[in-house]
C-alpha positions as CSV (number, residue, x, y, z in Angstrom):
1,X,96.3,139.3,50.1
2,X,96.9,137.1,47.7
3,X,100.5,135.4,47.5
4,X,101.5,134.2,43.6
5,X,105.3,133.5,44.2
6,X,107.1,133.2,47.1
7,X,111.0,133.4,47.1
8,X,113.5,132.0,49.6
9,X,114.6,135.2,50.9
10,X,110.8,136.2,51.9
11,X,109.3,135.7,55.2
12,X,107.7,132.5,56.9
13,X,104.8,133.9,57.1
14,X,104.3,134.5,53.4
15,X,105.5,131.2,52.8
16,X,102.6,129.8,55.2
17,X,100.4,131.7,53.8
18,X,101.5,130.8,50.1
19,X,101.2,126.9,51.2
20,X,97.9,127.7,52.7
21,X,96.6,129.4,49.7
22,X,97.3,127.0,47.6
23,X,96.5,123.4,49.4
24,X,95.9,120.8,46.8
25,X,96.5,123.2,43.9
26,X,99.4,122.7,41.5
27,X,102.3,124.4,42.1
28,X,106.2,124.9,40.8
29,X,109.3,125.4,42.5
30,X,113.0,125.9,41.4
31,X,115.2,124.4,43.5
32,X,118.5,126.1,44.3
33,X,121.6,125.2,41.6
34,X,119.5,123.5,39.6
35,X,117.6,124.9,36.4
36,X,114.8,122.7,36.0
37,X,111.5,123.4,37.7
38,X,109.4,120.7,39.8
39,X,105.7,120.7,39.4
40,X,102.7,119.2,41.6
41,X,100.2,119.2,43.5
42,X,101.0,120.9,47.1
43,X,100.3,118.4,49.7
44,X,101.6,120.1,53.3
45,X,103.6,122.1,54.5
46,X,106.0,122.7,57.7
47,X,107.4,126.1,59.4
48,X,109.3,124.3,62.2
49,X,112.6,125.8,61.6
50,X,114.5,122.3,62.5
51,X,112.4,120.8,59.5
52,X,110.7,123.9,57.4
53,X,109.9,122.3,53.5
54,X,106.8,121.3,52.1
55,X,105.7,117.9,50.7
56,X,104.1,118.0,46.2
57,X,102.6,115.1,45.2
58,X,104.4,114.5,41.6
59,X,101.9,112.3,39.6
60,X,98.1,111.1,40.5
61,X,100.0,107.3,41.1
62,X,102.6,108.3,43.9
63,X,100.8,107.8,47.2
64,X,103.9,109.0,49.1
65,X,104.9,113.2,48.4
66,X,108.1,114.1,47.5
67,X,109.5,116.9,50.7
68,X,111.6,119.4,50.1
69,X,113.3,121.1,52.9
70,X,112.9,125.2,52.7
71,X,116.9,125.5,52.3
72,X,116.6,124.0,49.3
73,X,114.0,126.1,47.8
74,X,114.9,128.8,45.3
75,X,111.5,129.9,44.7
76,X,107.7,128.8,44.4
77,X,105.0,129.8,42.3
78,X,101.4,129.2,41.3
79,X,100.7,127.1,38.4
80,X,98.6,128.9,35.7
81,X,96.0,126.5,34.7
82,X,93.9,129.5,32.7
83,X,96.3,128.8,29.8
């Protein structure tokens, strides 16, 4: 099954399998209380539940990912690249 959009109130194991799906693919999320969407490239993920996020490389220049931890996360989606 293929997972598009995964929202915070959804299960880890969607959100796994939503990371794992999309692996070095471009990606949004909406972050919560805050209107603007992120964009990158997904670089790894974590389903500890001390330290659950994931880590999106912002630009082709930025070595280092930007994380963001899973409480923070409103919502993540698959970027449409079909146009």
């Amino acid at each position: 099954m293929v997972i598009a959009s995964w929202y915070n109130n959804g299960s880890m194991e969607a959100f796994s399998r939503f990371c794992y799906q999309n692996k070095n693919k471009r990606v949004s999320l909406r972050l919560m209380d805050r209107s603007e969407q992120v964009i990158g490239v997904l670089h790894s993920h974590n389903t500890d539940p001390v330290s659950a996020g994931l880590s999106l490389l912002l630009n082709k220049t930025v070595i280092h990912p930007a994380y963001y931890c899973l409480e923070d996360i409103e919502s993540l989606h698959e970027v449409d690249l079909g146009g």
